[in-house]
BADO-21617 format. One line per field, with one value per residue (C-alpha): x, y, z. Coordinates in nm, 2 decimals, m for minus. Example, Ala and Ser with C-alpha at 12.3 -4.5 7.8 and 13.67 -1.06 7.14 Angstrom:
px [1.23	1.37]
py [m0.45	m0.11]
pz [0.78	0.71]
END
This chain:
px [m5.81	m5.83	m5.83	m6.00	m5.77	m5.97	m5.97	m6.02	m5.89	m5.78	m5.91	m5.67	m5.57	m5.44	m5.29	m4.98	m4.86	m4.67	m4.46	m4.34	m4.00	m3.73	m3.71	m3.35	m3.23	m3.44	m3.30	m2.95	m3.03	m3.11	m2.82	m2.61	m2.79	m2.77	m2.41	m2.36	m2.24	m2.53	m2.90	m3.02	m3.37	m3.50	m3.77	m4.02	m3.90	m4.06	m4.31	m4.41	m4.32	m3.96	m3.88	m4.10	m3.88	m3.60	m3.71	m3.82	m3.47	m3.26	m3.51	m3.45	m3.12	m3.15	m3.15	m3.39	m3.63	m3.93	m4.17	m4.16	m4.37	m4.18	m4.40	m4.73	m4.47	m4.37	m4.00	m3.79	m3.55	m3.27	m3.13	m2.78	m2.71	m2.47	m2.60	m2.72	m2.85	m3.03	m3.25	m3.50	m3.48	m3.78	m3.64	m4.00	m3.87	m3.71	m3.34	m3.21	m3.31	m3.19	m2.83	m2.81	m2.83	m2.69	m2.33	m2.45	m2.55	m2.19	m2.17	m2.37	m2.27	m2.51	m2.67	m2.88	m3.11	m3.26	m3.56	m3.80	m4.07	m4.03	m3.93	m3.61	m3.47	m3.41	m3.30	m2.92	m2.75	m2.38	m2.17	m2.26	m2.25	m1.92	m1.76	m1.84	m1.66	m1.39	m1.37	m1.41	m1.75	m1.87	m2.25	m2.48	m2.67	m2.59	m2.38	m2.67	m2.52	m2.85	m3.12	m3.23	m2.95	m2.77	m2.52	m2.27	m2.21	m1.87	m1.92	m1.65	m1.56	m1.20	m1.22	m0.97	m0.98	m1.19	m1.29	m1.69	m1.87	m2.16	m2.31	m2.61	m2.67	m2.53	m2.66	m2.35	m2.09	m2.36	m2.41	m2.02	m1.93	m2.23	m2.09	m1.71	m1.66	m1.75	m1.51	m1.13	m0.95	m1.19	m1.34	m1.17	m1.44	m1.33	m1.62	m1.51	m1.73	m1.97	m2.09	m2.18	m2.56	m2.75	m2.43	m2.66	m2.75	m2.37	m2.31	m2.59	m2.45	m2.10	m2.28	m2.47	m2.17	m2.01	m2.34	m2.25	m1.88	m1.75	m1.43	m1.47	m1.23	m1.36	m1.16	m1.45	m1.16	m1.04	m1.38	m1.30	m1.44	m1.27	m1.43	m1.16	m1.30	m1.41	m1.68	m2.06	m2.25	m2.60	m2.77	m3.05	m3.15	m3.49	m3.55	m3.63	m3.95	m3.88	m3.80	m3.87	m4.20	m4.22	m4.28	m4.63	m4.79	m4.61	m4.69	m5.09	m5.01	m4.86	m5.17	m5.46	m5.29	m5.28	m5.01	m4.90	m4.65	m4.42	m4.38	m4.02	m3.84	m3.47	m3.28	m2.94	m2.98	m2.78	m3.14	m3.14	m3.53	m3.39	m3.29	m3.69	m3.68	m3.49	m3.62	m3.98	m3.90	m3.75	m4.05	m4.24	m4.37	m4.26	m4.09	m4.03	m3.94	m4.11	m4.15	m4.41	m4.16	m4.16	m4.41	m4.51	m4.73	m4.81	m4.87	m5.05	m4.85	m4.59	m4.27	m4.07	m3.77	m3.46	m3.25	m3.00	m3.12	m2.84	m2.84	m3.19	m3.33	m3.58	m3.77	m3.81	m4.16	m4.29	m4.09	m4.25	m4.60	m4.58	m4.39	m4.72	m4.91	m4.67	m4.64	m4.35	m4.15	m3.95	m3.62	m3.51	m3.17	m2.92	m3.20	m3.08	m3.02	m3.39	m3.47	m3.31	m3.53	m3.89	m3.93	m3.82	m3.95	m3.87	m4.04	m4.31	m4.38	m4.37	m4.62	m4.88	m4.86	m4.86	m5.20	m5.36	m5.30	m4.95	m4.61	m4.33	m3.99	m3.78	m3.43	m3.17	m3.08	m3.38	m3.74	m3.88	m4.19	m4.40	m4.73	m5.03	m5.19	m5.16	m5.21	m5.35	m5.56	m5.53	m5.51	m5.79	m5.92	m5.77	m5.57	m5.24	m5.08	m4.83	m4.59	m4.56	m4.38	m4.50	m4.36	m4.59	m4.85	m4.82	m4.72	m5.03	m5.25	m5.08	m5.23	m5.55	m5.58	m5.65	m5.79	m6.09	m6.14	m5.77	m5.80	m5.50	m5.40	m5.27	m5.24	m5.17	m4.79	m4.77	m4.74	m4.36	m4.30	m4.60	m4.85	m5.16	m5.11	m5.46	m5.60	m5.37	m5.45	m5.76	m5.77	m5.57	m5.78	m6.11]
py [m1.67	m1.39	m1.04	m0.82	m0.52	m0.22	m0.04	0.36	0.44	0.76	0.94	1.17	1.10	1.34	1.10	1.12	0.81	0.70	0.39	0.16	0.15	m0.06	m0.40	m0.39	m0.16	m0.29	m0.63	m0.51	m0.29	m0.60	m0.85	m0.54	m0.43	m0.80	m0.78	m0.45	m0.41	m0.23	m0.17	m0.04	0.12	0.09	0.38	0.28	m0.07	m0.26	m0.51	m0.78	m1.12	m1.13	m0.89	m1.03	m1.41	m1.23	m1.11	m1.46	m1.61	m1.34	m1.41	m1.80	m1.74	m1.51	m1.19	m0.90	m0.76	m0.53	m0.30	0.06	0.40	0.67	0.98	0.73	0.52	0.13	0.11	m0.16	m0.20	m0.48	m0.67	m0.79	m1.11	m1.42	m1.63	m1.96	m2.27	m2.51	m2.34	m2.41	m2.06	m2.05	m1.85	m1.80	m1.72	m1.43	m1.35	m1.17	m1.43	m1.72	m1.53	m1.29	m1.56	m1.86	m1.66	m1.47	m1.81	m1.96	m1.70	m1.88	m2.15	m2.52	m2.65	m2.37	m2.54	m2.42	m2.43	m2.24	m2.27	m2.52	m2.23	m2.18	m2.48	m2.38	m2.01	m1.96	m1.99	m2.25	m1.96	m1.81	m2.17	m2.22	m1.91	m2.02	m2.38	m2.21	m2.05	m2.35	m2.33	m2.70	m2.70	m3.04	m2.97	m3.33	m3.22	m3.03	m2.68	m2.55	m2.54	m2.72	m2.74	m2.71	m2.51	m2.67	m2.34	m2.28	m1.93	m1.84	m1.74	m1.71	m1.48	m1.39	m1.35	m1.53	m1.55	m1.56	m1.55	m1.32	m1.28	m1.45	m1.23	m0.94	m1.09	m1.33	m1.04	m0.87	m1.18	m1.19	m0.83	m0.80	m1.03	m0.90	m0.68	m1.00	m1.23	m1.28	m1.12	m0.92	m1.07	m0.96	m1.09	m1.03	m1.09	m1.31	m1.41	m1.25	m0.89	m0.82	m0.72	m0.49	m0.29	0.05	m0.24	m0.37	0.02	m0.01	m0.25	m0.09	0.24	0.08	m0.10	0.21	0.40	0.10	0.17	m0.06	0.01	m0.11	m0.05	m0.09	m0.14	m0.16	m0.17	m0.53	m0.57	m0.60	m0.52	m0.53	m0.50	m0.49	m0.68	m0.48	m0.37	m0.18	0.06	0.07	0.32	0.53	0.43	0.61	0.34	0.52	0.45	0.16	0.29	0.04	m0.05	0.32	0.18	0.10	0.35	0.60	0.44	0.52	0.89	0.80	0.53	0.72	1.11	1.34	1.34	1.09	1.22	0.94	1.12	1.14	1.06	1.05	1.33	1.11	0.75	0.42	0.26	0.15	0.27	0.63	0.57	0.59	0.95	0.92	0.68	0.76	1.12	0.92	0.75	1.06	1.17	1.51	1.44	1.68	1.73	1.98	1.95	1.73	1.44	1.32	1.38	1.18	1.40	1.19	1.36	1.27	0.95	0.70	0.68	0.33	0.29	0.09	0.06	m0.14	m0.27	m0.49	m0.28	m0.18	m0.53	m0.49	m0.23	m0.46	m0.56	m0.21	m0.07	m0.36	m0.29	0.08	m0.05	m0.22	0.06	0.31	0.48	0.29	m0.02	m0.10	m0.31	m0.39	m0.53	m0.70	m0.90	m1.26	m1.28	m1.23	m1.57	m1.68	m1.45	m1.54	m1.67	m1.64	m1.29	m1.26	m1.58	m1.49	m1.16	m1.26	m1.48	m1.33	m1.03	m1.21	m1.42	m1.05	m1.01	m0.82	m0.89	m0.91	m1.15	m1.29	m1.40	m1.55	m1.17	m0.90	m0.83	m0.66	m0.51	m0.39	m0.19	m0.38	0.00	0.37	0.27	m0.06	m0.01	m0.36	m0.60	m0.77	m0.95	m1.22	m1.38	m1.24	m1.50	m1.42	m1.70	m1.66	m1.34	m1.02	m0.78	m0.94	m0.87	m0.53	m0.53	m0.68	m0.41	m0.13	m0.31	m0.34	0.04	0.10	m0.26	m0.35	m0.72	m0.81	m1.04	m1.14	m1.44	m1.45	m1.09	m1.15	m1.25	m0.85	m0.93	m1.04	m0.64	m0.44	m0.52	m0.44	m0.37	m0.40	m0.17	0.14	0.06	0.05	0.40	0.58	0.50	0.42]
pz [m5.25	m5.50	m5.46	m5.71	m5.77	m5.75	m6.08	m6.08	m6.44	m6.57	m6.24	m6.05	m5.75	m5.46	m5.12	m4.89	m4.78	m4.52	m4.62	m4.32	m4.27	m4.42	m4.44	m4.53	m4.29	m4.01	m4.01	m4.04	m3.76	m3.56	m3.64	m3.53	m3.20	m3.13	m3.10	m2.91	m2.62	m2.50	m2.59	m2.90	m2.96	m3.36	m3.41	m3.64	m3.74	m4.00	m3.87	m4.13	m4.22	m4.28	m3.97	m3.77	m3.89	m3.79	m3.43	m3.35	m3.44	m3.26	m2.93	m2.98	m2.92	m2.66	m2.75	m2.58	m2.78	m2.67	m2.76	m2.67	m2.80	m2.92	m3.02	m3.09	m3.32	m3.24	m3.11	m3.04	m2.76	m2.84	m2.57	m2.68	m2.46	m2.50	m2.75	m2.70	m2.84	m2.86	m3.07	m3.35	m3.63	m3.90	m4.19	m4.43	m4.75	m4.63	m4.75	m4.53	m4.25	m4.41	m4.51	m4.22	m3.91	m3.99	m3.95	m3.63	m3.48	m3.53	m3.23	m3.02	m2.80	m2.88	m3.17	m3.43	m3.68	m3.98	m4.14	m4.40	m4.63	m4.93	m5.18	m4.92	m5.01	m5.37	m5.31	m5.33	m4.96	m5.04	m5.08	m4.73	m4.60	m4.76	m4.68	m4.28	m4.29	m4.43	m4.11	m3.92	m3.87	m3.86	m3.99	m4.11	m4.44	m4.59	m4.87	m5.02	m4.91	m4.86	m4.61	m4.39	m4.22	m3.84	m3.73	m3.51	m3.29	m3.08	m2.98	m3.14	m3.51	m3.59	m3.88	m4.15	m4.54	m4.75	m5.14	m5.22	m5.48	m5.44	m5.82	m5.72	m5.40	m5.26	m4.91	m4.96	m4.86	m4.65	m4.43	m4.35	m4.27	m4.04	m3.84	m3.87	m3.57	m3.35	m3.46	m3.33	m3.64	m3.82	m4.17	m4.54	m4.79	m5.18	m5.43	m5.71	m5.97	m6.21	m6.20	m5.79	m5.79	m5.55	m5.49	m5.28	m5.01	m5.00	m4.94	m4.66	m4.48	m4.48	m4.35	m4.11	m3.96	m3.94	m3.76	m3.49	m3.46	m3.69	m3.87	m4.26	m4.51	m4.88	m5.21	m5.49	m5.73	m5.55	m5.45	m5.14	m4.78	m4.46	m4.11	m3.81	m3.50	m3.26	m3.02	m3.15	m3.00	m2.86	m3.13	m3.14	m3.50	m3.67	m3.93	m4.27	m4.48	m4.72	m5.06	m5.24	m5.09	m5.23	m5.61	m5.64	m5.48	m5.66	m5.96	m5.85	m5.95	m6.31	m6.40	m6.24	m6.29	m6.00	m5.73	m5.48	m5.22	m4.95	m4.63	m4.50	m4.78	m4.71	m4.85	m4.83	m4.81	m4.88	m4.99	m5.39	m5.42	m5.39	m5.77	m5.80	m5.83	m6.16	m6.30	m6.24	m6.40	m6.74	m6.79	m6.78	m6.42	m6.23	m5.92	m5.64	m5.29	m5.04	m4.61	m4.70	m4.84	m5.23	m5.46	m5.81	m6.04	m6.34	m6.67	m7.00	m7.06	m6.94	m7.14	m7.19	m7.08	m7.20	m6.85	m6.67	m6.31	m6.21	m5.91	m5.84	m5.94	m5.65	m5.88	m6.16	m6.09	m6.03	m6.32	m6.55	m6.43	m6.54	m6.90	m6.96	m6.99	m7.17	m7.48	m7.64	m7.58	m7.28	m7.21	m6.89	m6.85	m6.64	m6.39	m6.46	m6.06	m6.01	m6.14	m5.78	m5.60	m5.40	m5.77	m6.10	m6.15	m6.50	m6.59	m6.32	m6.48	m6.86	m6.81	m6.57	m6.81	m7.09	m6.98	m6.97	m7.34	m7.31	m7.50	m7.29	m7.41	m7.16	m7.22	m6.94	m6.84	m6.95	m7.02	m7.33	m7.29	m7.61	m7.48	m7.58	m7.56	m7.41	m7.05	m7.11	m7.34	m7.48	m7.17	m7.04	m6.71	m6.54	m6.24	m6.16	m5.99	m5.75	m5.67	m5.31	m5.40	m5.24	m5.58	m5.78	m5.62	m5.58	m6.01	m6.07	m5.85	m6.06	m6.36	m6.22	m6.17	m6.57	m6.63	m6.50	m6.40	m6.26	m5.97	m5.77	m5.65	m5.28	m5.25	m4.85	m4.97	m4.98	m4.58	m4.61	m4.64	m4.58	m4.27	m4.52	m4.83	m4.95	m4.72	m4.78	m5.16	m5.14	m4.84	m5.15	m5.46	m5.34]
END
């Protein structure tokens, strides 16, 4: 089904937003509260796809999980419990799901299958699958070190030191220290490999282990992370607004002009789309906080920008949306890992942009972006497809804002991260 992106062209807009919470700090939240030795209550967790993927595989393994209202908001109260098999876990295409329980599971006691949509089977998951056999985790994936697969679950996960390989995900190393403080000797993972990407989420889960009780030791230089075993704490965790999720609608205020402010913007956070602020202001918008949250004043142009977003890769799609309609040309380097993502992104995005008229190069690591106009002046209509993958849809609705006729293909893939992304679009520009 296609979606016609609703165009409002160079007409200012004025809108505060409130952005549902993170995706990546509410499923670490949960694989922590699952092993607490109390109850936890998540304020204002994320409820989409992915989380709600990740909710139904901690519960089919026992774990507690209800709803509560705090102050008119959803909360969750998790349930910590022994875990137990058998059990059937449906991963989507979410990463965090797919990385993030098969170690938890080696906690349970019985068989823990896994399953996911077709695109799961090509996204990277040996070196987590790996890195649990060589603690003596005995799991059935036919040689194929990928999904599906079953996890041959002792309760019980000796731990130790281990070598991985993370340049393709930073969920790799994620995966194993979340699960550190519940095995018998604590977990040393060292990263070896090529350049370690997403390194604000690796510092997420390291904070977040801590905000449970966890003791982590980190050595960047070594690249190396330590978590002691040991017992969590029941938390009472606000889940912040997800930053990244942040992107596009902050983008309305640079297209359309005016001001878009995100209510509750973090002041300190661990979250990469914090990096938002700066590079927004490079590419030309004002950017200011006040007791309302953050706020994106666009002026009369959007610069290009030649930047490296090995860490930040999440942004690329909203970044490349906004270096379609600037003033000058853009390069965006050091993304090769998003060719593993949802899909290949850079391919993904070269040619959706590319069928609307625009120039944009790919090669194996970067995208170079020549404007085909001042906001999009030379682009035309078409179908932006999306490729299952929730960040191009929300690139291609930023296009559609200065150029009329864009129509996007399975926008409802927005769902994996945001419960309904067309209709806040559409409440803020219509």
């Amino acid at each position: 089904m296609l979606w016609p992106a609703p165009f409002r062209g160079r007409n200012s807009v004025s809108a505060r937003v409130i952005i549902p919470g993170s995706k990546s700090v509410t499923n670490r939240a949960l694989i922590l509260a699952a092993q607490a030795q109390a109850p936890s209550i998540l304020k204002r967790p994320l409820v989409s796809r992915d989380s709600e993927l990740m909710v139904a595989g901690l519960k089919a393994m026992g774990v507690g999980i209800s709803a509560l209202e705090f102050n008119g908001d959803l909360a969750w109260k998790i349930t910590p419990a022994n875990l137990q098999g058998p059990a059937k876990v449906d991963v989507g295409n979410a990463g965090t799901v797919m990385r993030f329980l098969p170690p938890l599971s080696a906690l349970a006691t019985g068989d823990i299958s896994f399953d996911g949509d077709p695109r799961s089977y090509e996204r990277p998951l040996g070196p987590v699958i790996a890195a649990l056999e060589e603690l003596g985790i005995e799991i059935e994936h036919g040689g194929r070190y990928s999904l599906p697969m079953v996890m041959k679950s002792k309760g019980l996960i000796p731990g130790g030191s281990l070598t991985i390989d993370a340049s393709a995900s930073s969920q790799f190393l994620s995966a194993l220290l979340l699960i550190g403080p519940s095995t018998t000797n604590g977990i040393t993972a060292t990263h070896k490999g090529g350049a370690l990407p997403s390194m604000p989420h690796i510092d997420m889960t390291v904070q977040m282990l801590r905000d449970f009780g966890a003791q982590v030791t980190v050595d960047k230089k070594a690249q190396s992370w330590s978590v002691a075993a040991g017992k969590l704490n029941g938390v009472d965790l606000v889940i912040e607004p997800d930053l990244s999720n942040a992107a596009p609608f902050l983008s309305i205020a640079m297209v359309c002009g005016g001001s878009i402010t995100i209510a509750d913007w973090p002041k300190e956070t661990t979250q990469p789309g914090d990096q938002l602020r700066e590079i927004l202001t490079q590419m030309g918008a004002q950017v200011s906080f006040s007791a309302e949250g953050l706020t994106v004043t666009g002026t009369d142009a959007i610069h290009g920008i030649d930047i490296d977003l090995h860490d930040v890769g999440e942004l690329t799609p909203a970044i490349a949306a906004l270096a379609v309609l600037a003033d000058s040309p853009s390069h965006l380097r050091g993304i090769g890992h998003l060719r593993l993502h949802e899909t290949d992104r850079l391919a993904a995005l070269t040619s959706e942009i590319n069928s609307l008229g625009g120039n944009v190069v790919e090669d194996q690591t970067s995208l170079r972006i020549t404007p085909a106009g001042k906001f999009g002046e030379g682009l035309h209509a078409g179908t932006f497809h999306t490729y299952d993958d929730h960040r191009l849809a929300t690139a291609g609705a930023v296009i559609g804002l200065v150029v009329p006729g864009i129509e996007i293909e399975n926008v409802a893939t927005t769902r994996k991260t945001l419960p309904d992304f067309p209709g806040l679009w559409q409440s803020l520009i219509s």
